[in-house]
C-alpha positions as CSV (number, residue, x, y, z in Angstrom):
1,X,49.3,115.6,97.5
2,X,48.7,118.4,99.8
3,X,49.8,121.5,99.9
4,X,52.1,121.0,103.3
5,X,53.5,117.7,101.5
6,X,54.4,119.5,98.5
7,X,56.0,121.6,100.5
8,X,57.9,119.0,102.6
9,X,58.8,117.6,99.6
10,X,60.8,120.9,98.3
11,X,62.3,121.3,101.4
12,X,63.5,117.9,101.3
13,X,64.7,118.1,97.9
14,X,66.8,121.2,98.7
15,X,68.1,120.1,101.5
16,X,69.5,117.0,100.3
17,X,71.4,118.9,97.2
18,X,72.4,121.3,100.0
19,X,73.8,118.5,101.9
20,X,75.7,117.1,98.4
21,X,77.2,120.4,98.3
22,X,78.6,120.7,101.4
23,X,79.9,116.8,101.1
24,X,81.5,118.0,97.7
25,X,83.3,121.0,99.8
26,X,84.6,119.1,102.6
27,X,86.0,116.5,100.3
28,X,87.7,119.2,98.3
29,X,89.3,120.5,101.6
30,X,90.3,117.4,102.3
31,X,91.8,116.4,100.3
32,X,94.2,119.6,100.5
33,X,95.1,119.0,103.7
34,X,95.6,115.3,103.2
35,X,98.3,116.4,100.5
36,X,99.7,118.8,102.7
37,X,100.6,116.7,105.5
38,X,101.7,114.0,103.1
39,X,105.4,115.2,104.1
40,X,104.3,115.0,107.7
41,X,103.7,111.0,107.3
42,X,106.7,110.6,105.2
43,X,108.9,112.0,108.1
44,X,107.0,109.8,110.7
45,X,107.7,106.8,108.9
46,X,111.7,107.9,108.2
47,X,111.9,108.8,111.8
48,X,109.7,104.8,112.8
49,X,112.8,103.3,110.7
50,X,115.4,105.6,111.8
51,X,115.5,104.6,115.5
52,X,114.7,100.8,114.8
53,X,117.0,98.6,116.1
54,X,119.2,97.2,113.0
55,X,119.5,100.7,111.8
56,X,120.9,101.7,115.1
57,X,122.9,99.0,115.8
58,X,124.6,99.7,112.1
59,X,125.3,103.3,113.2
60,X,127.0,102.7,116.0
61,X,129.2,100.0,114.5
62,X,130.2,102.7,111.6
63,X,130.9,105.1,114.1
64,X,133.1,102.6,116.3
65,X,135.1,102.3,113.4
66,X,134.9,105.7,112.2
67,X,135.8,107.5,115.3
68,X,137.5,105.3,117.9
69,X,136.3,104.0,120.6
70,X,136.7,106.7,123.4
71,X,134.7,109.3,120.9
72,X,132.4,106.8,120.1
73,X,130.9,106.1,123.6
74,X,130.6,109.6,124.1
75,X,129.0,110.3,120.7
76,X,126.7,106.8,121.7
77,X,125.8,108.1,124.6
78,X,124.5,111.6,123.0
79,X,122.9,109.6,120.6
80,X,121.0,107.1,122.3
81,X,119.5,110.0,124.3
82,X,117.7,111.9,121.4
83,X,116.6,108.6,120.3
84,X,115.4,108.0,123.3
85,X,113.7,111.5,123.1
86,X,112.5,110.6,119.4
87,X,110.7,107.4,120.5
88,X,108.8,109.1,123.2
89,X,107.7,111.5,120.8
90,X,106.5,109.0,118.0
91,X,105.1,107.3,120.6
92,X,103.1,110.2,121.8
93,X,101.8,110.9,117.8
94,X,100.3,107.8,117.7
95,X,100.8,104.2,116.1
96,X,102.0,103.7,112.6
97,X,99.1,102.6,111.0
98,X,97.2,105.8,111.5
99,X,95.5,107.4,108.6
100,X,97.5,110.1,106.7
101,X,95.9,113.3,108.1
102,X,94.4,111.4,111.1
103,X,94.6,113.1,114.8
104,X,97.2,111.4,116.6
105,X,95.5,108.2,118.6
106,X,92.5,108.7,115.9
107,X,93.7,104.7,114.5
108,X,92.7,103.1,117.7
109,X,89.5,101.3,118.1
110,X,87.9,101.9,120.7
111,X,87.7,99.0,123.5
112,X,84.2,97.1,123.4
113,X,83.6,94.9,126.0
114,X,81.1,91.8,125.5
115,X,77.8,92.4,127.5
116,X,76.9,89.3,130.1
117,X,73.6,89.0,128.8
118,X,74.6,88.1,125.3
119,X,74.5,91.4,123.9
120,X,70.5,92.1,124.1
């Protein structure tokens, strides 16, 4: 072996326990973050079932009965417009099924479209 391929050779070697290193600390940081904005996910998915249809419909019948009928369409009416206001925001974060810690839109594939010519 030559001198310059012993050489490459060290390099290569410290490079690739440079690069474990560094894949060790990003993992570590990671995971921090991840367990940070577990709450995060938990309150998206409250808020997802929160303005789902059942749940609302069951609201408004206990308030009908809770509050009468005049202050019930007035309290409705409020009501549907922060859900309203809710939905637009989830919608905006992203779908449900994105990773916890993922950037809003990050779960959605990207479109691939089927070339003409078969693909080659």
């Amino acid at each position: 072996m030559t001198k310059r391929e012993s050489e490459t050779e060290r390099r290569r070697a410290q490079l690739l326990a440079r690069s474990a290193r560094l894949r060790e600390d990003i993992a570590r940081t990671g995971a921090g973050v991840t367990g940070r904005l577990g709450g995060a996910e938990r309150s998206m998915k409250v808020a997802r079932a929160i303005t789902s249809t059942p749940v609302l419909l069951a609201a408004g019948a206990a308030l009908l009965a809770y509050a009468g009928p005049a202050r019930a369409i007035t309290l409705i009416g409020r009501g549907l417009a922060g859900v309203n206001l809710l939905r637009r925001v989830l919608s905006a974060l992203g779908p449900s099924g994105a990773a916890p810690g993922a950037a809003p839109g990050a779960a959605r594939e990207p479109i691939r479209r089927e070339r003409s010519d078969g693909g080659q």
